[in-house]
C-alpha positions in Angstrom: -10.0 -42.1 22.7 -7.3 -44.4 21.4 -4.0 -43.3 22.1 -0.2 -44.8 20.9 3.0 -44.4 21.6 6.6 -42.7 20.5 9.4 -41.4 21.2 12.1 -38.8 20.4 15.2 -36.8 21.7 13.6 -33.6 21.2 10.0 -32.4 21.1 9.2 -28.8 19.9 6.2 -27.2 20.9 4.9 -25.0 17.2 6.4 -24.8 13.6 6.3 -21.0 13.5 9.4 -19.2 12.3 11.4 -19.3 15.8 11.0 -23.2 16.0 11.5 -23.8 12.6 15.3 -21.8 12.8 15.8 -23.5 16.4 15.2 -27.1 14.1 17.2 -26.3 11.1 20.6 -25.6 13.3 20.0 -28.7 15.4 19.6 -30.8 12.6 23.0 -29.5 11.0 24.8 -29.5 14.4 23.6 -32.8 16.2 22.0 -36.3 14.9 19.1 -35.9 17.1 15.7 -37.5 16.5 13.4 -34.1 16.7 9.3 -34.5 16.7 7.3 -31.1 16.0 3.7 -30.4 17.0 1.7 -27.4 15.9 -1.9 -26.3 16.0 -2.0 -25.1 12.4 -2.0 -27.0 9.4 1.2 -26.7 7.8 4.2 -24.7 9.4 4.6 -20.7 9.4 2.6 -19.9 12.5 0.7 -16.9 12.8 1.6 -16.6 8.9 -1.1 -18.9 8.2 -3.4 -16.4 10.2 -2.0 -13.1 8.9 -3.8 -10.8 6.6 -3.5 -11.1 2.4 -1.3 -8.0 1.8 1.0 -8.3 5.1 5.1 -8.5 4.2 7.9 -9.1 5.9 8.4 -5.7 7.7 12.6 -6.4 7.6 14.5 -7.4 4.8 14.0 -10.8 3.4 17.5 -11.5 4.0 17.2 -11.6 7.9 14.3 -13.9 8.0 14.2 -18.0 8.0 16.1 -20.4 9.3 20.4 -20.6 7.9 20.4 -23.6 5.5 18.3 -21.8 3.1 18.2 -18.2 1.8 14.7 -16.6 1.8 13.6 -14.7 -1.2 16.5 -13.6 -4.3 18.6 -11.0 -3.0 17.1 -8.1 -5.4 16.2 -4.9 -4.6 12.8 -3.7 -5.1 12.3 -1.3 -8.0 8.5 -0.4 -7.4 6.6 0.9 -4.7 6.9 2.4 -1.1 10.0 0.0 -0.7 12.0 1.1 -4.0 15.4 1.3 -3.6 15.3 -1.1 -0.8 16.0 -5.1 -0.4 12.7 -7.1 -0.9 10.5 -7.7 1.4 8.9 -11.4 1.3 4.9 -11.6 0.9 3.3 -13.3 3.9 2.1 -16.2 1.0 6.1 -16.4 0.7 6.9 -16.9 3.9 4.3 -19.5 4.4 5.6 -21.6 0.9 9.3 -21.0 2.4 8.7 -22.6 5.4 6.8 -25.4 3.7 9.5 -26.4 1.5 11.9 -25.9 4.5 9.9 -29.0 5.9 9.4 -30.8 3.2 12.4 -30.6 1.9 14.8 -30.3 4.4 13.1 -31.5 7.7 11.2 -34.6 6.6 13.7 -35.6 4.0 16.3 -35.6 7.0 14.5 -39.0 8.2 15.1 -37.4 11.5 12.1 -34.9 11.9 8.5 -35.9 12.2 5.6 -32.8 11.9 2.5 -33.4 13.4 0.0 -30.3 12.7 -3.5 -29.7 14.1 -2.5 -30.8 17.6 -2.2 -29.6 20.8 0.5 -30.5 23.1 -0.3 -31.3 26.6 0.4 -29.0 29.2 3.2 -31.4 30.9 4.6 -32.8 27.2 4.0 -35.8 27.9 1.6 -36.2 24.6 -0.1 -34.3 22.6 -4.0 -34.7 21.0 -5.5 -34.6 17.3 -7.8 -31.3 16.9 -9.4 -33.2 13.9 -9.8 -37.2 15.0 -9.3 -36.4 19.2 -6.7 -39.4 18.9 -4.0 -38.9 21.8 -0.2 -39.7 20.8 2.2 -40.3 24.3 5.6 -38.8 24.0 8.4 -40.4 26.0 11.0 -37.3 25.4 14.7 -38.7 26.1 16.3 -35.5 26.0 14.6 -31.9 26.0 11.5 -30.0 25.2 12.0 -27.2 23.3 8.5 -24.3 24.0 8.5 -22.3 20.3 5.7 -20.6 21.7 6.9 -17.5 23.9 7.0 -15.4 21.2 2.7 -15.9 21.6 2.4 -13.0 18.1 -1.4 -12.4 18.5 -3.1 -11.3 14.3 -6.4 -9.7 14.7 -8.0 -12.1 12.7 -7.8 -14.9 15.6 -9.8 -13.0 18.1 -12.5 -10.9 18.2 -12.0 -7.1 19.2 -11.7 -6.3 22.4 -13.9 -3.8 23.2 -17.5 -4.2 22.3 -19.1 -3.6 19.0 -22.5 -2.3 18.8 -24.8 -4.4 16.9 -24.9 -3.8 13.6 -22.0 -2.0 13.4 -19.5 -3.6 10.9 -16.0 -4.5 12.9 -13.4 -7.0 10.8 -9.7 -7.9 11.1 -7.5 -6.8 8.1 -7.9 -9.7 6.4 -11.7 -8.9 5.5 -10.0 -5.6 3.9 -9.9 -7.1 0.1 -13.5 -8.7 0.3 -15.6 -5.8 1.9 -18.0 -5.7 -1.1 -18.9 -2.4 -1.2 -17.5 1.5 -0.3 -18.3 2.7 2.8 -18.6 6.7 3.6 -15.4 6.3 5.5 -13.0 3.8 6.9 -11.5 3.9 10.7 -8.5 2.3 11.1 -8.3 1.2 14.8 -4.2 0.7 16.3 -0.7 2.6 15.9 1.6 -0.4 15.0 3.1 -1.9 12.1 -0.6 -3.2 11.2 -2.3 -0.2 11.2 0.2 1.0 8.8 -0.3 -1.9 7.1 -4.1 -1.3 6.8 -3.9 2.4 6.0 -1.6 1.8 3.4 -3.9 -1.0 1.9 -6.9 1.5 2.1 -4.9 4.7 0.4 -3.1 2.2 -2.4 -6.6 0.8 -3.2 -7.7 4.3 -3.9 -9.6 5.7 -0.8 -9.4 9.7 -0.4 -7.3 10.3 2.8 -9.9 12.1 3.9 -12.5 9.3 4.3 -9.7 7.3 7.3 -9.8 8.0 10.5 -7.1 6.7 12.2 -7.5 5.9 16.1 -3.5 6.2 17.4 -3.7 4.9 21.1 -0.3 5.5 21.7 2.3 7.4 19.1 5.2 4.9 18.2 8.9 5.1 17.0 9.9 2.9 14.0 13.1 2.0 12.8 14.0 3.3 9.6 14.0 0.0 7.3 16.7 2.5 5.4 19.3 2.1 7.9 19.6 -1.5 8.1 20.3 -3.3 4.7 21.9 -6.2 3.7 24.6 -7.7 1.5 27.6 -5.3 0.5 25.6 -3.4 -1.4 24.2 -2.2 1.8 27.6 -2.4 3.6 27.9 1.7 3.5 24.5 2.9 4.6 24.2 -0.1 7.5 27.7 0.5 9.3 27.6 4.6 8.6 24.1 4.2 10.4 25.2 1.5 13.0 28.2 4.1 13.9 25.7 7.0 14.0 23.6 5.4 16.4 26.6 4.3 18.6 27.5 8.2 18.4 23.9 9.5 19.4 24.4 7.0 23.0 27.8 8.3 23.4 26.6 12.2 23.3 22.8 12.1 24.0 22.1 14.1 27.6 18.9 12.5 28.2 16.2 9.4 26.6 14.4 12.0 24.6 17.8 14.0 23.4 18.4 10.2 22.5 15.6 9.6 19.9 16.3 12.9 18.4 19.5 12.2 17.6 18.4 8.6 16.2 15.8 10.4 14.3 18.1 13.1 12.8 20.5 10.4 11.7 17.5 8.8 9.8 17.7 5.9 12.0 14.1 6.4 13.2 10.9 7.3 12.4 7.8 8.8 13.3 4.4 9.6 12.3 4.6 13.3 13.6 7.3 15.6 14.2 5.3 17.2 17.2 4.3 14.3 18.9 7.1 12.4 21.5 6.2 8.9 21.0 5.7 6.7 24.5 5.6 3.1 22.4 8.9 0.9 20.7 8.0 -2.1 19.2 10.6 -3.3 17.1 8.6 -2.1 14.5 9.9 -1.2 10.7 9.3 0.9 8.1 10.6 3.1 4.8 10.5 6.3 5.0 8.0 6.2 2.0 5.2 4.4 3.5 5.3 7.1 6.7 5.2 9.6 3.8 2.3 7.8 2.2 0.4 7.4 5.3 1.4 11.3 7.0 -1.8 11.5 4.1 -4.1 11.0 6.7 -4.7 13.7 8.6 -8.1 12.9 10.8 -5.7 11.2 13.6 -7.9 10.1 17.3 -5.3 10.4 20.3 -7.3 9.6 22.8 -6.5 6.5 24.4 -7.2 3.2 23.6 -10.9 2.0 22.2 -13.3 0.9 25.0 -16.6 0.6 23.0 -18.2 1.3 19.0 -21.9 2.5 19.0 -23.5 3.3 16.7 -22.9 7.0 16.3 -20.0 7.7 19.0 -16.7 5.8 19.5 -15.7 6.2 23.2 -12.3 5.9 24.0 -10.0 6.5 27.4 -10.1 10.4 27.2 -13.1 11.3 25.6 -15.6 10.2 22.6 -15.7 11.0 18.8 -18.5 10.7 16.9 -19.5 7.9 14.5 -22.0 6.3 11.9 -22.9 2.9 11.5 -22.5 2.8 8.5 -18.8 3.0 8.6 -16.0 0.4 8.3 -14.0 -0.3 11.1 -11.0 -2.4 11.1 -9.3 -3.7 13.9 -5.7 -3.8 14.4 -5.1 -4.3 18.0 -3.2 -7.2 18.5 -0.1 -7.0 20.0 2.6 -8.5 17.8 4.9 -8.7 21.0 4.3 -10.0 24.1 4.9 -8.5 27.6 8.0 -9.6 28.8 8.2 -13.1 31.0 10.8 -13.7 33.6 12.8 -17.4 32.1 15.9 -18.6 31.3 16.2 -19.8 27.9 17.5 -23.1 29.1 15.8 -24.9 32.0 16.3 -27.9 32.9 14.3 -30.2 30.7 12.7 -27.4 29.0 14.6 -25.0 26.0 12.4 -21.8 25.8 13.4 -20.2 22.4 13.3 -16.2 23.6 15.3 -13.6 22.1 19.1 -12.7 22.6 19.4 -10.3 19.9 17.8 -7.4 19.6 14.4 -7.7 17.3 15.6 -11.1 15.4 14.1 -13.8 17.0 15.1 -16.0 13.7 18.3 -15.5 14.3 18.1 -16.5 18.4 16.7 -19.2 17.8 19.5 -20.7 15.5 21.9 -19.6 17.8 20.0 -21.7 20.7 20.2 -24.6 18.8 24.1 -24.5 18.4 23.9 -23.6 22.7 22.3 -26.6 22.8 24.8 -28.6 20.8 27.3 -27.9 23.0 29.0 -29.8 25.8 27.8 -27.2 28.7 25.5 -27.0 31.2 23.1 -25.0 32.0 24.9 -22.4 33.5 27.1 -22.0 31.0 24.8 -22.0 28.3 22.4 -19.4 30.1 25.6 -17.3 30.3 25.5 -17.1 26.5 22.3 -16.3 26.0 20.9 -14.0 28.6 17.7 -12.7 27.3 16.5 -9.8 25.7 12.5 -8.9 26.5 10.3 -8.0 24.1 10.3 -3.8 24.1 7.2 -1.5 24.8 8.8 2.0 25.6 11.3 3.8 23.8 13.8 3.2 26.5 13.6 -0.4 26.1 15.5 -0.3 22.5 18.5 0.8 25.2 18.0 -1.8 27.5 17.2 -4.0 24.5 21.3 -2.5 23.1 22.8 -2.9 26.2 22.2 -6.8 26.4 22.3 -7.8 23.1 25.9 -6.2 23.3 27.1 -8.2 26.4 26.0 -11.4 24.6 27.6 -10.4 21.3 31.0 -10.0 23.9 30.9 -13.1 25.1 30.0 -15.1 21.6 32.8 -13.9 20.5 35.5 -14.8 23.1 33.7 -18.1 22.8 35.7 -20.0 20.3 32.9 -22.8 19.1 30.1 -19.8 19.1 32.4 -17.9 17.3 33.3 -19.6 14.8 29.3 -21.0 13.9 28.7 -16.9 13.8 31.3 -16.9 10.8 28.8 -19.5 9.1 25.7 -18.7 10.0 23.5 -16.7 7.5 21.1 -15.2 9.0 24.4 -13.6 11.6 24.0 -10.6 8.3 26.1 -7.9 9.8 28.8 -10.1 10.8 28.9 -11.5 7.0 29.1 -8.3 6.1 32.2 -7.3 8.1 33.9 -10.4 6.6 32.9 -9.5 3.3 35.1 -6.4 3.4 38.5 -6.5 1.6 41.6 -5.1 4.0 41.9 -2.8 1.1 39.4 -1.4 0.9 40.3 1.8 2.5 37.1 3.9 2.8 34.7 0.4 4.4 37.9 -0.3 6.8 38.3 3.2 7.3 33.9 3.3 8.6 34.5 0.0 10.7 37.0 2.1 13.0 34.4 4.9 13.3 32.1 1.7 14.2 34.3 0.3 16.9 35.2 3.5 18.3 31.9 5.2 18.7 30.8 1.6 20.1 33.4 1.9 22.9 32.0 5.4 23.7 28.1 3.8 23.9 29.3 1.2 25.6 30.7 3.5 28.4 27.7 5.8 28.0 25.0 3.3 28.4 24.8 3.0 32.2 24.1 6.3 32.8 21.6 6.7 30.6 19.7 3.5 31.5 19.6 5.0 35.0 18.2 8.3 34.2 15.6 6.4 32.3 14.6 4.4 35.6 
């Protein structure tokens, strides 16, 4: 195996959306050399694995790295997210981060991508999945681990729980080339893509009664509704952001909580009797929950452990089943359990979250961390981590760090003033986009700051409670 030789200041383990952000502010904030390796063929990450009709589940405008807007601003006029800001097409986000590259990275003369590769375990090189040729890395500075964020699509791994021969099991992606109807269609997984695939089935003009829909665990969503950007957004983001600090400050117990959140059309679930046990970060409109409410044949029993052919046995009990039906997969956990790091260690930069479900966003703000004359100590200070939420409690836990950091950003003069420039730091443009004339926006920012005072007091007691 022939190997050779280079070296760089920086070497960044993946080109997926968190390392792509982490590289973008580093390049704008440092003169660093900065050598990329990924396992795909061209950058995006699991985008290049995701299914055909996936989107962006957040607005378009919270997504990418800060040197370049993603998508056109509009608002979409047709389908389940009319009235709402656009949401990016997985083929989108994929072209986006290619001409980031392109464009910006490689253009810089200061970034070199290296795709189908694998990274050795101790970076010290990394290996050609094509030729097998071995490249040594001599890293003078730091390297920086993308790959935390480890999003698993179904469509990289088999299912898994056992499929009974002859029974026909594919990831979403097979969904536009099946071929042929089938006598019904069992959607298997609660998240964002299950939605996703019930949705695709029921716009594609499958009877709702021919899905079957296998929720292991009931989820709460945030209402994509509540969070918009630009200041067209302005009065529905910061009426909701104060509602939500005014549910913490009155809310008697975790429960009492999410029904305040959900009264204030902050969340979302898929049914008003059910107390979902499951937070994800995951979003949706209120019109896709209507559009998938369709489906009534709902499985709540546990997770999948096997397919026959004419039963499905899950964790409480079995259903039964025809082999002749289509199931489709949509297991894979989109976030990670939670590991215990530190985002800066050492040697090593491990781009983790510090803000609450935008890991874009974290990652530019590592990069500037990085940029600065601190040590590690100091820089850990400003970004204490935020792991990845399973249980509805964890969007608490998940509020009550994210507000600490934003505290300490802000007394910090250089992190403060890169937040005042940074694009993808949305809400904060937002506050600065307001004129101190504007009586009635000025007049919701008080309500904002006050109730956030009150959560902010609140919060420890609840937290307990929760255990």
């Amino acid at each position: 195996m022939d190997t050779t030789s280079l070296e760089t200041d920086y070497l960044v383990i993946g080109a997926g959306a968190n390392a792509m952000s982490f590289v973008d502010t580093l390049l704008d904030e440092t003169q660093a050399d900065i050598v990329m390796v990924d396992r795909h063929h061209r950058p995006g990450g699991h985008w290049n694995d995701a299914y055909s009709f996936v989107r962006l589940h957040s607005p378009s405008a919270f997504y990418g790295v800060n040197s370049r807007q993603l998508g056109n601003g509009h608002t979409d006029q047709v389908g389940l997210n009319k009235g709402l800001s656009e949401l990016a097409s997985g083929a989108e986000v994929v072209d986006y981060f290619d001409q980031v590259m392109n464009q910006r990275f490689l253009q810089s003369g200061r970034v070199r991508h290296f795709p189908m590769c694998d990274v050795d375990a101790d970076g010290t090189g990394f290996t050609s999945l094509l030729s097998g040729a071995r490249q040594a890395v001599k890293v003078r500075r730091k390297i920086v681990d993308a790959t935390h964020a480890r999003t698993e699509v179904p469509s990289t791994r088999p299912p898994p729980y056992p499929v009974a021969a002859g029974v026909r099991c594919v990831p979403p992606n097979d969904l536009p080339k099946i071929g042929r109807p089938h006598p019904a269609y069992v959607v298997i997984g609660s998240g964002k893509t299950g939605i996703d695939a019930c949705q695709w089935l029921l716009e594609n003009g499958v009877d709702p009664g021919a899905i079957r829909w296998i929720v292991p665990r009931d989820a709460w969503f945030l209402d994509r509704g509540a969070v918009q950007p630009g200041m067209e957004g302005f009065d529905r983001t910061f009426l909701g952001l104060a509602e939500q600090m005014e549910a913490i400050a009155a809310a008697t117990s975790m429960a009492d909580l999410f029904l305040r959140l959900e009264a204030a059309h902050q969340m979302l679930r898929l049914s008003p009797d059910i107390e979902p046990t499951m937070y994800r970060c995951a979003t949706v409109a209120p019109a896709e929950m209507r559009e998938v409410r369709r489906i009534t044949n709902i499985v709540r029993l546990g997770h999948v452990r096997s397919i026959e052919p004419t039963r499905i046995v899950l964790d409480h009990g079995t259903v039964s089943a025809d082999p002749d039906w289509l199931y489709v997969d949509c297991t894979a956990n989109g976030i990670p359990p939670p590991q215990a790091m530190r985002v800066f260690d050492g040697d090593r930069v491990n781009l983790l979250m510090v803000r609450s479900c935008l890991p874009a966003f974290s990652s530019a703000l590592i990069a500037f961390v990085e940029s600065l004359d601190a040590d590690d100590a100091e820089k850990n200070a400003l970004c204490a981590t935020i792991p990845p939420p399973s249980v509805p409690a964890d969007w608490l836990r998940m509020m009550a760090i994210a507000m600490a950091n934003g505290q300490r950003w802000g007394r910090h003069p250089a992190v403060s003033e890169w937040m005042g420039r940074a694009r993808l730091n949305t809400l904060g443009n937002m506050v600065r986009g307001v004129d101190e004339s504007d009586a009635d926006r000025q007049a919701l920012l008080r309500r904002y700051r006050a109730a956030t005072k009150l959560a902010a007091a609140r919060l420890p007691e609840l937290l307990a409670a929760a255990g």
